[in-house]
C-alpha positions in Angstrom: 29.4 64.3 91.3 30.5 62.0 94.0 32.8 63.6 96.7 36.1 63.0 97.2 37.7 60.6 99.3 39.0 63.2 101.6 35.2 64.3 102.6 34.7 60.8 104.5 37.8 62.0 107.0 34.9 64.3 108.3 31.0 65.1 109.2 29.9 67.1 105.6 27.9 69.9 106.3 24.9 69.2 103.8 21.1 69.3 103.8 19.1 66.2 103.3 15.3 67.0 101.2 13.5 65.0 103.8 14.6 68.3 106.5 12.6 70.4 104.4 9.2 71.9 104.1 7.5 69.0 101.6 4.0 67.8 101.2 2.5 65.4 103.3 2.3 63.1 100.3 5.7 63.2 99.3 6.8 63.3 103.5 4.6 59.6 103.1 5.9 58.1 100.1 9.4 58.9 100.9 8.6 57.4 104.7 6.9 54.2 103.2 10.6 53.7 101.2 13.0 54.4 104.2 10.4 51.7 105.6 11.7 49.3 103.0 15.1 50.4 102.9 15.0 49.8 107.1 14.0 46.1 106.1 16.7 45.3 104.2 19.8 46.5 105.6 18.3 44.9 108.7 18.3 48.9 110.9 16.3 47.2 113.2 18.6 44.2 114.5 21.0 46.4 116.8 18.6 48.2 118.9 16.5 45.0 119.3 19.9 43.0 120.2 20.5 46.1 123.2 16.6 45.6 124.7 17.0 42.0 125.2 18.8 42.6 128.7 15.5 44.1 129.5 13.2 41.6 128.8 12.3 40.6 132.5 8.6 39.6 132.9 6.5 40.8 135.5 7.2 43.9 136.3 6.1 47.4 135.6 5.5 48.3 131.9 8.8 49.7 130.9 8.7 53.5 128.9 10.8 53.0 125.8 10.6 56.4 123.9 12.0 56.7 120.3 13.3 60.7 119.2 13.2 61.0 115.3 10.6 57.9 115.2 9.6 59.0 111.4 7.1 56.2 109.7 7.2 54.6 113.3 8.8 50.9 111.8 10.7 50.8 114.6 9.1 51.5 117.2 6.0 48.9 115.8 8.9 46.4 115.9 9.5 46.5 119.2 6.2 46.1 120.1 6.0 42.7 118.4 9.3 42.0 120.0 7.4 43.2 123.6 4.6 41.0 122.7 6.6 37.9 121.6 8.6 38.0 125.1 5.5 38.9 127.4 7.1 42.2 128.5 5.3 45.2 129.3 6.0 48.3 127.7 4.9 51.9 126.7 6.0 53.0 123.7 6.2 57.0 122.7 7.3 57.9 119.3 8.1 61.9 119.2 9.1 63.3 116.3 9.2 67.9 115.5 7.7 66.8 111.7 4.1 67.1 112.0 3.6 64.6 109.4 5.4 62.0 111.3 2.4 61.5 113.5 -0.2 61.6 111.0 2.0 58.9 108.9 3.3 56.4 111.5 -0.8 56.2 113.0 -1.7 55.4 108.6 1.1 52.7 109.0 0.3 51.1 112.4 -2.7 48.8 113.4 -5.6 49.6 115.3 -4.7 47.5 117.9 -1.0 49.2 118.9 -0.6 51.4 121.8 2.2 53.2 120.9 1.7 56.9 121.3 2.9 59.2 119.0 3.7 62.7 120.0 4.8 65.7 117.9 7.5 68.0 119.4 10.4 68.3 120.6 11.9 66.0 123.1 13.5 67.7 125.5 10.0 69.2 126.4 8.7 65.7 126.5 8.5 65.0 130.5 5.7 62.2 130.9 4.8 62.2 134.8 5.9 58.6 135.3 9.6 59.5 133.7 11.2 57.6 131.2 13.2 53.8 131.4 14.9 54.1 128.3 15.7 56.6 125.5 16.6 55.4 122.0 17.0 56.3 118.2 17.6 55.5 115.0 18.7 57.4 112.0 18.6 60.8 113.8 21.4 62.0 115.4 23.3 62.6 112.1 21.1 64.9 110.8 22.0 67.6 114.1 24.6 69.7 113.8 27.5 68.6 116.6 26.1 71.3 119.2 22.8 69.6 119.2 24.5 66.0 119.5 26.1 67.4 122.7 23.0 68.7 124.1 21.1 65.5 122.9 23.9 63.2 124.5 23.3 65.1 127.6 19.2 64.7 128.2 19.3 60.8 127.3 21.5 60.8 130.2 19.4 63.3 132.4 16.6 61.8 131.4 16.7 58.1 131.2 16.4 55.9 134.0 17.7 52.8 132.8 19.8 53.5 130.1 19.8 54.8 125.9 20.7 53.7 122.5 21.9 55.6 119.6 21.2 53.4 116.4 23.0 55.3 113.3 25.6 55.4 110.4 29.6 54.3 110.4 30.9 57.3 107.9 32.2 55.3 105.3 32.9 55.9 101.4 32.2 52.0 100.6 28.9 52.6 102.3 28.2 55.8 100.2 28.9 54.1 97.2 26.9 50.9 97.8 23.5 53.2 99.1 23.6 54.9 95.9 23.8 52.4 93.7 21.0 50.2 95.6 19.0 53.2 95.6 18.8 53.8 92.2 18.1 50.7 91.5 15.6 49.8 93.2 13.9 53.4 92.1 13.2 54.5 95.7 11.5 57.8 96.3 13.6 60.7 94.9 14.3 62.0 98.6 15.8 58.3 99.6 17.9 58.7 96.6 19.7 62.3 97.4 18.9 61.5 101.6 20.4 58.3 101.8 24.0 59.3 100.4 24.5 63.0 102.2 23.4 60.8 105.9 26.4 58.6 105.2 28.3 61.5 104.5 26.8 63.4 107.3 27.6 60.1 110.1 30.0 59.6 112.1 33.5 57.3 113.3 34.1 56.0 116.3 36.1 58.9 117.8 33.4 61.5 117.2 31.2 60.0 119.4 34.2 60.4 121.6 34.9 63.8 121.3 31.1 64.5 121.6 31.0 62.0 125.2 33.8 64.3 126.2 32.3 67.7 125.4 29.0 66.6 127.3 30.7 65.8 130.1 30.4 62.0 129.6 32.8 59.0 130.6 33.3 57.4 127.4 34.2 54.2 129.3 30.4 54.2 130.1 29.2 54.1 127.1 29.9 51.1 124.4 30.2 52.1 120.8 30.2 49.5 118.2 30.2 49.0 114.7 26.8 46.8 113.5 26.8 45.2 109.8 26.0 46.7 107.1 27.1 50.3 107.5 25.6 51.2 111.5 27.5 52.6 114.3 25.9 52.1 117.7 26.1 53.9 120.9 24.9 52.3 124.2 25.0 53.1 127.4 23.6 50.9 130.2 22.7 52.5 134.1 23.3 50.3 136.8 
């Protein structure tokens, strides 16, 4: 039964498949489907948009670590887009599935050096620290304590600035997803998944109330809504 229009006023409190104990086949064949799904709705335009003002040759490689990086399509992405430019970068994908790792290395090339590092990421602390700290898709599966307390590392943590790349809450979206999903007879967890994250994302005045309740200035950060269905959070150090 589709939820009323009411439930989109507010974050649902559901459980997505994908955050349960699975196989590592079925963990793969739904990754390899989010990896298509990624590729059409274009997820990987806003956070490549945001690292262009960091494109500056010649200077030290810059650490660009992904939280939640799954199959790893992003963060392969923005390797290409490194390489394209001429701009040195190490890339870290961490991820607290253990099959994340073993996945994203089946999907890359033998040639990337992106590291990929199970755990969690506020025990991630690489010697050399950490430029910038971005996501996609992640922050709407944590519960609103956890956003807080994720909202507050990124901006212990990263030198130069982070990027949250996720879901607008919106009942059109909802819609849209499901029918596309069916569809096109994605993986059975993209099909339940893909509906209860838009359900589970956000508006523009939660990230507010989260800024405020980690002690954030909201006039720091820039949130902005991204076509089709993405609601981005940015903030910039000087």
């Amino acid at each position: 039964m589709w939820p009323e229009a009411e439930s989109f006023l507010r974050r649902a409190q559901l459980t997505e498949w994908m955050d349960e104990p699975c196989s590592y086949a079925e963990f793969r064949a739904c990754l390899r489907d989010l990896t298509q799904v990624n590729r059409m709705v274009f997820s990987y335009r806003p956070t490549l948009r945001w690292l262009e003002q960091f494109a500056l040759r010649g200077r030290e490689p810059l650490h660009i670590v992904d939280v939640g990086s799954g199959a790893g399509d992003m963060l392969r992405r923005i390797e290409a887009w490194a390489r394209k430019r001429g701009v040195a970068v190490r890339l870290t994908g961490i991820d607290l599935n253990p099959h994340a790792a073993r996945a994203a290395r089946e999907f890359t090339g033998s040639d990337s050096r992106i590291e990929w590092v199970t755990g969690g990421a506020f025990e991630y602390k690489p010697p050399a620290g950490i430029d910038l700290v971005i996501s996609s898709l992640f922050t709407h599966h944590l519960a609103d304590a956890e956003i807080v307390s994720f909202l507050q590392w990124m901006e212990y943590t990263a030198a130069r600035g982070w990027f949250i790349n996720d879901l607008r809450r919106s009942e059109r979206s909802y819609h849209a997803f499901r029918l596309l999903a069916y569809g096109m007879r994605w993986h059975r967890f993209v099909r339940h998944d893909g509906p209860v994250s838009i359900q589970r994302s956000f508006s523009e005045e939660d990230w507010r109330v989260y800024a405020q309740r980690a002690g954030l200035n909201a006039g720091a950060m820039q949130i902005a809504g991204e076509w089709p269905g993405r609601l981005c959070v940015a903030r910039v150090k000087g």
